[in-house]
DOROZA-873018 format. One line per 5 residues: number of its first residue (from 1); their letters; for each residue x, z, y of C-alpha. Coordinates in nm, 4 decimals, always signed. Layout:
N
NUM	A	X,Z,Y ~ ...
//
This chain:
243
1	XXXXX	-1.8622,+1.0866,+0.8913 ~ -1.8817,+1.4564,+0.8295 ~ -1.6134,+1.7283,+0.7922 ~ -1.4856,+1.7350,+0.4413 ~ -1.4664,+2.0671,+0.2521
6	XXXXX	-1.1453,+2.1524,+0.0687 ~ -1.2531,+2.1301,-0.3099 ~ -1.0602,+2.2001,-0.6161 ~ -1.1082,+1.8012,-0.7224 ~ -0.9763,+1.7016,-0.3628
11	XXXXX	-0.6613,+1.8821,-0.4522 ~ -0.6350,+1.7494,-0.7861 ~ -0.6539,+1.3972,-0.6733 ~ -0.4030,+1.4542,-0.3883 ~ -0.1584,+1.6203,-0.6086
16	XXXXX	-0.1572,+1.3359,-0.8744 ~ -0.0938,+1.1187,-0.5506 ~ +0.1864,+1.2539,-0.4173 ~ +0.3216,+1.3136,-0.7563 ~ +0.2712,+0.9476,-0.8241
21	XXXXX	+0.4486,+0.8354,-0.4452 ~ +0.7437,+1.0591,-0.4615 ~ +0.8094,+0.9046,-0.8693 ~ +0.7846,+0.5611,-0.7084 ~ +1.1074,+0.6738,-0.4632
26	XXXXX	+1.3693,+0.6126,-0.6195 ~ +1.2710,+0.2656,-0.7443 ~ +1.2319,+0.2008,-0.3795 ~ +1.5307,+0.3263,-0.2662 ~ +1.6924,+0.0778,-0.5840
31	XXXXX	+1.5133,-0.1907,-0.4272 ~ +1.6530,-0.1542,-0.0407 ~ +2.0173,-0.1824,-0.1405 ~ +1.9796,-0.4820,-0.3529 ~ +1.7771,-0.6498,-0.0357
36	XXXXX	+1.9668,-0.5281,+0.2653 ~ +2.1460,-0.8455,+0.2470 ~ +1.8560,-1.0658,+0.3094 ~ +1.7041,-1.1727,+0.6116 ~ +1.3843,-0.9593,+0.7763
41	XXXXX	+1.1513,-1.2169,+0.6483 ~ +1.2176,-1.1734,+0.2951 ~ +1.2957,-0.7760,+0.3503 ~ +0.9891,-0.7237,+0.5368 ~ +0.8094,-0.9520,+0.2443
46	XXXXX	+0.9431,-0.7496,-0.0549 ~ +0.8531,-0.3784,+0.1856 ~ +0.5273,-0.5158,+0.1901 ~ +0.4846,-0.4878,-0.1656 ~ +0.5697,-0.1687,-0.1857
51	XXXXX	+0.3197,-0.0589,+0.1029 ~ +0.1026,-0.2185,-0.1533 ~ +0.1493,+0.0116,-0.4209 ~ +0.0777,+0.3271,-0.1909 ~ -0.2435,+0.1574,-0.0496
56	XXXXX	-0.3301,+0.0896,-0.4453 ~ -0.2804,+0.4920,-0.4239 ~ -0.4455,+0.5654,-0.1254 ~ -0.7976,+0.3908,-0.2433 ~ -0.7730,+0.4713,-0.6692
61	XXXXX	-0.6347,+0.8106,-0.6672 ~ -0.7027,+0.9706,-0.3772 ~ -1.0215,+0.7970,-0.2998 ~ -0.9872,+0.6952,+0.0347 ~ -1.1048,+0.3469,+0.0845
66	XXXXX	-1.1531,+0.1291,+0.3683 ~ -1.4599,-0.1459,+0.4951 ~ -1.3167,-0.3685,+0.7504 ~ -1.5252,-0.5616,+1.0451 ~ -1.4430,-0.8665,+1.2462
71	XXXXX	-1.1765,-1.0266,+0.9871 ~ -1.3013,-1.3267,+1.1874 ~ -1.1330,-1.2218,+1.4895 ~ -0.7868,-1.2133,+1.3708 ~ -0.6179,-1.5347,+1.5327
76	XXXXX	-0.3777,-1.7752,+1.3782 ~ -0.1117,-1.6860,+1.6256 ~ +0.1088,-1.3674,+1.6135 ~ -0.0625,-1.1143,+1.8707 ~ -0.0553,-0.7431,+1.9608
81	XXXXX	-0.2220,-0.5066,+1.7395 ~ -0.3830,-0.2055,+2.0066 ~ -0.5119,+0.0254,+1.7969 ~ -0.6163,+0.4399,+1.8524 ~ -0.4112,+0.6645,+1.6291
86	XXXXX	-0.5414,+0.9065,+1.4220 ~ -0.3427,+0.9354,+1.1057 ~ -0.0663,+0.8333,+0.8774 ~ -0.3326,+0.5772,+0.7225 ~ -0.3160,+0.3269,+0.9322
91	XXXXX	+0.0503,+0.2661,+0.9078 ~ -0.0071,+0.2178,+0.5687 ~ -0.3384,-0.0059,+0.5491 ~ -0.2888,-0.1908,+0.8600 ~ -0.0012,-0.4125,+0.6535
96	XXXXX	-0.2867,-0.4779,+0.3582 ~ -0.5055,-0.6025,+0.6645 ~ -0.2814,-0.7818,+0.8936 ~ -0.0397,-1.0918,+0.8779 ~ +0.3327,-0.9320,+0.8491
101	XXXXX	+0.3684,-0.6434,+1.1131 ~ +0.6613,-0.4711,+1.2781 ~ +0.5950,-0.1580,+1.4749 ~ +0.7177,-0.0231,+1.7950 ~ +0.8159,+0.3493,+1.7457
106	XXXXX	+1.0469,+0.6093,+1.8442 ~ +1.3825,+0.5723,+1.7866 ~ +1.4493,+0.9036,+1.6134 ~ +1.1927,+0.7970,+1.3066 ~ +1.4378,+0.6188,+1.2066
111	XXXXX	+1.6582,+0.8832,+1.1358 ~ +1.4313,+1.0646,+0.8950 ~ +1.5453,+1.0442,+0.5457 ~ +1.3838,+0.8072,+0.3340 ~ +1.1038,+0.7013,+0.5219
116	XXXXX	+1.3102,+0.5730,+0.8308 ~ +1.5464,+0.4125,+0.6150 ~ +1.2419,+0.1954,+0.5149 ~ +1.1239,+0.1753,+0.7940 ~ +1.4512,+0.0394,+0.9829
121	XXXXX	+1.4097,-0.2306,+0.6963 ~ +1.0947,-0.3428,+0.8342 ~ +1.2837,-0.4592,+1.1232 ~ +1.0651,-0.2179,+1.3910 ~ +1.1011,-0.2172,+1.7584
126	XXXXX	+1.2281,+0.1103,+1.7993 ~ +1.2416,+0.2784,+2.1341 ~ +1.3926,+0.5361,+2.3624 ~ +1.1425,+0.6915,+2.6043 ~ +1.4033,+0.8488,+2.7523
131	XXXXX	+1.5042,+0.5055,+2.9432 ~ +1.1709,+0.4996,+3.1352 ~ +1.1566,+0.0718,+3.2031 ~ +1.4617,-0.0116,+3.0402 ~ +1.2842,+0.0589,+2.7227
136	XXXXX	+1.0255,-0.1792,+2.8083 ~ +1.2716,-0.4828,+2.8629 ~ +1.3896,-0.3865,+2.5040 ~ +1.0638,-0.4503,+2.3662 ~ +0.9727,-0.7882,+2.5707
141	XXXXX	+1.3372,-0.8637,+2.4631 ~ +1.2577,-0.7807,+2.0895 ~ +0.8959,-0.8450,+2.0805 ~ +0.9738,-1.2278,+2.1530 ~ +1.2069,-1.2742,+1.9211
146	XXXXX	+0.9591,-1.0879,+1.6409 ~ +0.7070,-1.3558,+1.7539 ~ +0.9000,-1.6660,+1.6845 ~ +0.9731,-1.5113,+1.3709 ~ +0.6232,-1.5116,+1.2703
151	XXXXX	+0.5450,-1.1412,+1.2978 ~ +0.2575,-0.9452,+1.4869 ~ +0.3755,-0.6284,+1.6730 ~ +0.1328,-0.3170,+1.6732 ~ +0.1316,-0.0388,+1.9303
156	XXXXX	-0.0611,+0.2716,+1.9318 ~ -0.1178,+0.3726,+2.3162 ~ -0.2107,+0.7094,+2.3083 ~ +0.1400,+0.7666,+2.1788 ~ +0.0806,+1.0247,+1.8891
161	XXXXX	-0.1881,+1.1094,+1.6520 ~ -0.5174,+1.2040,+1.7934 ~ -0.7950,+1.4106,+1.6138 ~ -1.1236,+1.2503,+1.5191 ~ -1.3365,+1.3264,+1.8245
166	XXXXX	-1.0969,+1.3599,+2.0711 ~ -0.9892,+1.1372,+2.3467 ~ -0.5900,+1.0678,+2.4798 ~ -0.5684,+0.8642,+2.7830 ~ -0.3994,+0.5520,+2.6664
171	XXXXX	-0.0869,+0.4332,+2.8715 ~ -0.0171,+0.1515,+3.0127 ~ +0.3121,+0.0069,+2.7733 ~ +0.0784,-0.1968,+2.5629 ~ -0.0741,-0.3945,+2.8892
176	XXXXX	+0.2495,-0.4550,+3.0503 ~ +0.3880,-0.5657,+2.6897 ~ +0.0656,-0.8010,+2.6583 ~ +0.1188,-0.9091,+3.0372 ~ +0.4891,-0.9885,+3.0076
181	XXXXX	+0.4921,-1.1546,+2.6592 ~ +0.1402,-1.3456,+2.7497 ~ +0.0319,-1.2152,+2.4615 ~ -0.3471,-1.1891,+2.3209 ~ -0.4376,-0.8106,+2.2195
186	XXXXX	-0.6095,-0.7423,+1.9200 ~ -0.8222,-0.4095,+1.9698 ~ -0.8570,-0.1948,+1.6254 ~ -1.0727,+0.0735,+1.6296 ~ -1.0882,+0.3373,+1.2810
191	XXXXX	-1.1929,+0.6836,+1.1785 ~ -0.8869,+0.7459,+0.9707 ~ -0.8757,+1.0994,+1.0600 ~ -1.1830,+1.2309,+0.8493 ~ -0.9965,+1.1143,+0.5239
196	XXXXX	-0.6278,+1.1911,+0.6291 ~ -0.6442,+1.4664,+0.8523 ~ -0.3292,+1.4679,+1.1346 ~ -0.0317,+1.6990,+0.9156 ~ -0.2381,+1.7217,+0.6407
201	XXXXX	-0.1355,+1.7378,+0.2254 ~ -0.4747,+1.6478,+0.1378 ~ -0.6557,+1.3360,+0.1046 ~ -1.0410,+1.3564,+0.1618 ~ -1.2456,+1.0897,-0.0196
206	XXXXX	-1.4706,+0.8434,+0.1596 ~ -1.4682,+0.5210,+0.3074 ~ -1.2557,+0.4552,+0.6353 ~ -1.4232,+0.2370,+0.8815 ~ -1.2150,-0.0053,+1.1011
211	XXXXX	-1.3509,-0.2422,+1.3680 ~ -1.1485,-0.5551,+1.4733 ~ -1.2671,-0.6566,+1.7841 ~ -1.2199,-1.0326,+1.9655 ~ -0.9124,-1.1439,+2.1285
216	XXXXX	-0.8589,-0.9608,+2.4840 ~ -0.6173,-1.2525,+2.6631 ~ -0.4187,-1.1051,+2.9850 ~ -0.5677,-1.3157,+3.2431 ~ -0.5523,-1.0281,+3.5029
221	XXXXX	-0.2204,-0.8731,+3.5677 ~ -0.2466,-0.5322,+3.6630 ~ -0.1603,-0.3239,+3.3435 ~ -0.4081,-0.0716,+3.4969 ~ -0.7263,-0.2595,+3.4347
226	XXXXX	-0.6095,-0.3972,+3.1288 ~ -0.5721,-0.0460,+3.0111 ~ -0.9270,+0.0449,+3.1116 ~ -1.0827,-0.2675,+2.9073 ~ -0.8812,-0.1724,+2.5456
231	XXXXX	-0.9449,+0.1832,+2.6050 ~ -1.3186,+0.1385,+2.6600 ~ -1.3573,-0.1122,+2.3782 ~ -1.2340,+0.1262,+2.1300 ~ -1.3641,+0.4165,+2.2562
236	XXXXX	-1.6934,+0.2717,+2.2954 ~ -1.6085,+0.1456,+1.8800 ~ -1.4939,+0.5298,+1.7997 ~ -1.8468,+0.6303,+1.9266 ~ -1.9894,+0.3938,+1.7147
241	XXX	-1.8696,+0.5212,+1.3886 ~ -1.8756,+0.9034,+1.4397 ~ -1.5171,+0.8893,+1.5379
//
């Protein structure tokens, strides 16, 4: 996929977006009192819908669509979503894609107005770096109980948004999650980036590309090598699609 130029028709679209999103707020913020009552099943359910709406956005105003390969792969069990990171995209499409999701993240998203209110409604598995392996017992601890409730967890390794092109080394909290939780990881690779650009305003129009590859099970376990195969897989995807 090639750079996209800045055109006055790119703007126009965005604009309309955004205008469009930030109209939709306060019917969503309407909508989160009347369900805080109800359990994360029927929260997360109702959320969904919403993410919906800005996906309906994402691909009929702003012209940003997606083609998705290896649907097939997607077990009937909840598993671990390992995907690269590029932009704000995926956390919006990946719940159009996916059974039910809940994300791991940092704790202080939560605290951002608006969007980590919803987001603490989606019942995520928020986390404190700070506590080094403590915060990884929180997640087993979580990340179970998210999985007899029927939801999939998704983790992006590299740990921040990464330009089209570049590489992060991954780390290794995704492979000791999968290890501890025996836990089958689905790898997602996407070029993302071309159409939402990392802290950008504007959308780009085109079609985003995301590869689902085949269950990775962790047989082995040293969260090192485990590392090594996702990392490859998707880099060796990224490479694939100009990403």
């Amino acid at each position: 996929m090639q750079k996209n130029k800045l055109t006055p028709f790119i703007v126009i679209r965005s604009c309309i977006f955004w205008l469009l999103a930030v109209a939709a707020l306060p019917v969503y913020n309407v909508v989160m009192l009347f369900i805080w009552p109800l359990n994360r099943q029927q929260k997360h359910r109702i959320i969904n819908s919403s993410v919906r709406y800005f996906s309906f956005l994402l691909q009929h105003v702003a012209g940003v669509k997606h083609q998705v390969s290896g649907l097939e792969n997607i077990p009937d069990k909840p598993s671990l979503i390992v995907s690269n990171h590029q932009s704000a995209w995926e956390t919006i499409t990946f719940n159009c894609i996916f059974p039910p999701i809940v994300w791991i993240m940092k704790k202080e998203i939560l605290s951002i107005p608006l969007f980590g209110w919803g987001a603490r409604m989606c019942s995520p598995i928020a986390i404190d770096r700070s506590r080094g392996e403590d915060a990884l017992v929180q997640v087993i601890e979580q990340g179970n109980e998210r999985f007899r409730q029927g939801f999939w967890i998704c983790i992006f390794p590299e740990g921040t948004r990464v330009k089209p092109k570049a590489r992060k080394p991954f780390k290794y909290g995704a492979a000791k999650l999968a290890i501890k939780m025996e836990a089958p990881i689905i790898p997602v690779a996407h070029n993302a980036g071309y159409c939402l650009p990392k802290n950008s305003f504007w959308f780009y129009p085109g079609t985003v590309k995301v590869i689902i590859g085949k269950p990775i099970y962790p047989e082995e376990n040293d969260p090192t090598e485990l590392t090594k195969k996702i990392e490859t897989w998707i880099n060796t995807q990224l490479e694939s699609i100009g990403s």
